[in-house]
C-alpha distance (Angstrom), angle and dihedral (degrees) to the residues before:
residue distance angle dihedral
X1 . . .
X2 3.89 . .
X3 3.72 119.1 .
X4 3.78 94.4 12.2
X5 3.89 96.2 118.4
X6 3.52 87.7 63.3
X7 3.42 101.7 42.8
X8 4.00 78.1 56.3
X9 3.46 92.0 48.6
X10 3.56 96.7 51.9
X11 3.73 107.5 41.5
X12 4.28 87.6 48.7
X13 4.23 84.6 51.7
X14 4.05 91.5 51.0
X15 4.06 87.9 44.8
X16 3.84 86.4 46.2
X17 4.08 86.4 45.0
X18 3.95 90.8 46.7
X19 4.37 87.3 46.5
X20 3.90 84.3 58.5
X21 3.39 99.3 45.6
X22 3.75 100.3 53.9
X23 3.63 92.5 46.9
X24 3.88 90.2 50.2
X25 3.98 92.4 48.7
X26 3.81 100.9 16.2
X27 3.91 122.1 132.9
X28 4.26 92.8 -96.0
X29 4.28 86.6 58.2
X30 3.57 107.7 60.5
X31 3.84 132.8 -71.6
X32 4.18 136.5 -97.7
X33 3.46 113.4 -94.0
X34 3.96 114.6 -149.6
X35 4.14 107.4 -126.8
X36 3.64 97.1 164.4
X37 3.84 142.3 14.0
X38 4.32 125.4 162.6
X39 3.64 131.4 161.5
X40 4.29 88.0 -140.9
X41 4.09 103.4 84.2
X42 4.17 81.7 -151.8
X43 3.57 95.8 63.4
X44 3.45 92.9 44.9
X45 4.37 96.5 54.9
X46 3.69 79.9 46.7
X47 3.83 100.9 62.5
X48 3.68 84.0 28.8
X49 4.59 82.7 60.8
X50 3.82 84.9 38.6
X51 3.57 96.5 51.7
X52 4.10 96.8 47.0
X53 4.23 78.2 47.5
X54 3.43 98.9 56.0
X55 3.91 106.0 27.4
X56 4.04 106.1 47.8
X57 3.58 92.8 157.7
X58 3.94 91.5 53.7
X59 3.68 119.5 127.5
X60 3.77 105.9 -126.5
X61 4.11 95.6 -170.2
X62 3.68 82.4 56.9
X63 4.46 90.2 56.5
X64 3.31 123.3 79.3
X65 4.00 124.4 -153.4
X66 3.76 115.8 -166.5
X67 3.76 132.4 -177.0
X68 3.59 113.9 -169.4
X69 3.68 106.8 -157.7
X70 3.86 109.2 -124.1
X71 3.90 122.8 -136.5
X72 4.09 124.9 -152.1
X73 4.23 81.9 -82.5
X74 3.82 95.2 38.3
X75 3.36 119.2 51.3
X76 3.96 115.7 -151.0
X77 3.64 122.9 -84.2
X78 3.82 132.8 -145.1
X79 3.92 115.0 -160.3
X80 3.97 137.4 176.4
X81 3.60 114.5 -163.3
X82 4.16 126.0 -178.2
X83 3.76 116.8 -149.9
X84 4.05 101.3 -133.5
X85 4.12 104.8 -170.8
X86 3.89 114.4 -138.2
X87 4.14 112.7 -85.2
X88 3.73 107.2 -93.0
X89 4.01 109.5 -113.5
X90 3.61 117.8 -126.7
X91 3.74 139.5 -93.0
X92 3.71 100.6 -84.4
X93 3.96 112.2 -131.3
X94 3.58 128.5 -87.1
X95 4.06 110.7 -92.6
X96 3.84 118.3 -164.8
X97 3.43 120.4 -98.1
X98 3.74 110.6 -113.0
X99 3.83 98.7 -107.4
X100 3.66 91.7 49.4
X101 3.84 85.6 50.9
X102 3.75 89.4 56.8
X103 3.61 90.6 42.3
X104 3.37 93.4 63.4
X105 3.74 100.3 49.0
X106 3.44 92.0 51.7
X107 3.66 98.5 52.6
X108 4.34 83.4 48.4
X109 3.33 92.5 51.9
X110 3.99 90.5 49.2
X111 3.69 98.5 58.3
X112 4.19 89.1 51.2
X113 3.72 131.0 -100.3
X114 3.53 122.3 -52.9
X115 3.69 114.8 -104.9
X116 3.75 131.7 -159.7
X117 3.91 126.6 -154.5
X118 3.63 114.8 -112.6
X119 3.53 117.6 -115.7
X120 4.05 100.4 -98.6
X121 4.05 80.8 56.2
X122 4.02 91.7 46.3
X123 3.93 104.1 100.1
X124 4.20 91.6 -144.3
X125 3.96 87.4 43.2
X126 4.20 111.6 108.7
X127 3.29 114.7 -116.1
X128 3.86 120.2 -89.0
X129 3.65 116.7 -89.5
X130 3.89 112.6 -107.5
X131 3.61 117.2 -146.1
C-alpha cells in the first residue's frame, strides 16, 4: 500500500518523541511548579509577552500553558506552569576499596595497639580522691 512506510515511520518517531518526553518530565524528574493562573485570557498573553521578555534563556518545552474550559458553575481558567526537575544529589564520598581497608588494619595492628592514659595519668584529669 503506497505511503505506508512512512506512515510507519512517523507514528514510531512520535511514540519515540512521547518515550522522551515522559522520561524528561515524568513523576521520578521533578514536578510543575504553578507561576501563573487568571480567569481574564488578556492578562494571561500578557505575562505570557512578559515572560518571553524577561526570560530569553527559558526553556519553553519545559512550560506548560493550560486553559481549563469553564462551565456555567466554573468559570474558565488561564494557568502558566514551569517544570522545575528535582535537585541533583551529590557525588557521594570516596570509600576505600576493600584491600586498602585491610591494608590499613594490618599495618595498625603492626605498630601495636593503641593505648590510652588512664585518667590519674591524663594531665586535665582531677586528682584521685584520697580516702
Amino acid at each position: 500500500m503506497p505511503g505506508q512506510r512512512k506512515r510507519k515511520r512517523q507514528r514510531r518517531r512520535g511514540l519515540d518523541e512521547l518515550t522522551r518526553e515522559a522520561d524528561r518530565f515524568g513523576p521520578d524528574a521533578g514536578h510543575w511548579e504553578l507561576r501563573y493562573t487568571t480567569r481574564d485570557e488578556a492578562e494571561w498573553r500578557a505575562e505570557l509577552r512578559r515572560l518571553r521578555a524577561e526570560e530569553p534563556g527559558l526553556d519553553w518545552d519545559a512550560v506548560r500553558l493550560d486553559m481549563l474550559c469553564g462551565r456555567a458553575t466554573h468559570p474558565t481558567a488561564y494557568r502558566l506552569s514551569v517544570f522545575v526537575p528535582h535537585p541533583v544529589p551529590a557525588e557521594p564520598l570516596a570509600t576505600p576499596a576493600p584491600e586498602e581497608l585491610a591494608e590499613g588494619l594490618a599495618e595498625g595492628l603492626a605498630e601495636g595497639p593503641a593505648t590510652l592514659p588512664f585518667p590519674e595519668e591524663h594531665p586535665t584529669a582531677p586528682a584521685p580522691r584520697q580516702p
